[in-house]
C-alpha positions in Angstrom: 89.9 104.9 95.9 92.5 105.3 98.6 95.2 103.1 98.9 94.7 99.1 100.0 97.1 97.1 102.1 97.8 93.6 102.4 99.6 91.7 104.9 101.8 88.9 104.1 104.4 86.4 104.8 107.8 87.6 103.6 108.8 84.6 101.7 104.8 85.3 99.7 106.0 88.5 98.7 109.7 87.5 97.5 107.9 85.5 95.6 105.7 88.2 94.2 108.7 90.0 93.3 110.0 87.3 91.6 107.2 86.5 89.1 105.7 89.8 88.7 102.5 89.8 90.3 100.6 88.4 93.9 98.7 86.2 94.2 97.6 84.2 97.6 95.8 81.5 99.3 92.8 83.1 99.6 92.4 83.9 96.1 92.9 80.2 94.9 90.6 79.3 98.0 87.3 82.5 97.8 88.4 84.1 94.5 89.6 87.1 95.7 92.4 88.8 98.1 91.7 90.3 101.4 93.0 93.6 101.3 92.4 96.6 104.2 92.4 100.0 104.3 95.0 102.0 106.1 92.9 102.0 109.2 91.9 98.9 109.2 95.3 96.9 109.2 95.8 96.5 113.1 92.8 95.2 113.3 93.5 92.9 110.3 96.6 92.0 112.3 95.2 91.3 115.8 92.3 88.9 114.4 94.2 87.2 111.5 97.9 87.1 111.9 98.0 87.4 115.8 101.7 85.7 117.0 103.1 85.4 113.3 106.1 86.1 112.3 108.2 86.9 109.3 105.4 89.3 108.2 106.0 92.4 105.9 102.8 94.8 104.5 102.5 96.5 101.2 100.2 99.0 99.9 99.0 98.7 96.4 97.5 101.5 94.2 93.8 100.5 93.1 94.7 102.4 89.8 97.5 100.3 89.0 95.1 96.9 89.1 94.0 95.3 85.6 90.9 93.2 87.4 88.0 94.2 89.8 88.1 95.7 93.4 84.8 95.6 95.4 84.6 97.1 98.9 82.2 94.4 100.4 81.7 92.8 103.7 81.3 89.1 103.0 81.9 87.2 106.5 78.5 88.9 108.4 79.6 91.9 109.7 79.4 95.6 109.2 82.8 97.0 108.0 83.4 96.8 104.5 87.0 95.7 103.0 88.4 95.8 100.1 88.7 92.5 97.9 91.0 92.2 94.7 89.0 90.0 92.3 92.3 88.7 90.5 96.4 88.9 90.8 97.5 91.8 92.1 100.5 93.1 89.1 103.6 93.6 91.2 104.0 97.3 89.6 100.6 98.0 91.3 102.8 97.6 94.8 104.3 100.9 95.6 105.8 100.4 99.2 107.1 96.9 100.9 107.3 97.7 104.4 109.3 95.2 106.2 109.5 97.0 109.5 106.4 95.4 110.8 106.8 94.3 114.4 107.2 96.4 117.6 109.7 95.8 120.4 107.9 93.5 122.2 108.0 91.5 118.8 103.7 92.5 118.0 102.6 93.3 114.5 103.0 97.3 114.6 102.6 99.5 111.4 105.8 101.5 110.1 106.4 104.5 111.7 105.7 106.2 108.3 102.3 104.5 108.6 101.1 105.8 111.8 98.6 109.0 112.1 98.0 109.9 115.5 
């Protein structure tokens, strides 16, 4: 499986680092964390995060996760995300990208990111 990203407030993933592993509101609230693919992030960003700020993104290694991923689509639609059935281990999370917001201050990927 390719890499998954996840898109988070700063202070979330501070705290992360700090106890060892992620875990978020919607995996207390649906039992799982929304995760993306690499080409699915902006669109992640423009539907769920639109005008936040203080985000960062990481990409975690599907092979470095102790609990179950399903690539599912469970709101209606026809893409299919990936979902982390469990915390995500903080060694699982091999790049904190904190250069996340354009010049005009918009959710952007890192330049490192971006495949034109």
């Amino acid at each position: 499986m390719e890499m998954l990203y996840r898109i988070a407030p700063g202070a979330d993933v501070q705290m992360a680092e700090t106890q060892g592993y992620f875990e978020s509101a919607d995996l207390a609230a649906e039992g799982f964390i929304h995760c993306s693919f690499l080409h699915q992030v902006m669109g992640v960003s423009r539907r769920h995060y639109a005008g936040q700020q203080g985000l960062v993104l990481f990409s975690i290694d599907p092979a470095a996760v102790d609990c179950e991923i399903r690539v599912e689509n469970t709101s209606g639609g026809t893409e299919l995300y990936p979902h982390i059935y469990g915390r995500v281990p903080w060694s699982a999370v091999k790049q904190v990208y904190t250069d996340t917001y354009d010049q005009a201050g918009m959710f952007a990927l890192p330049a490192e990111l971006r495949v034109y």
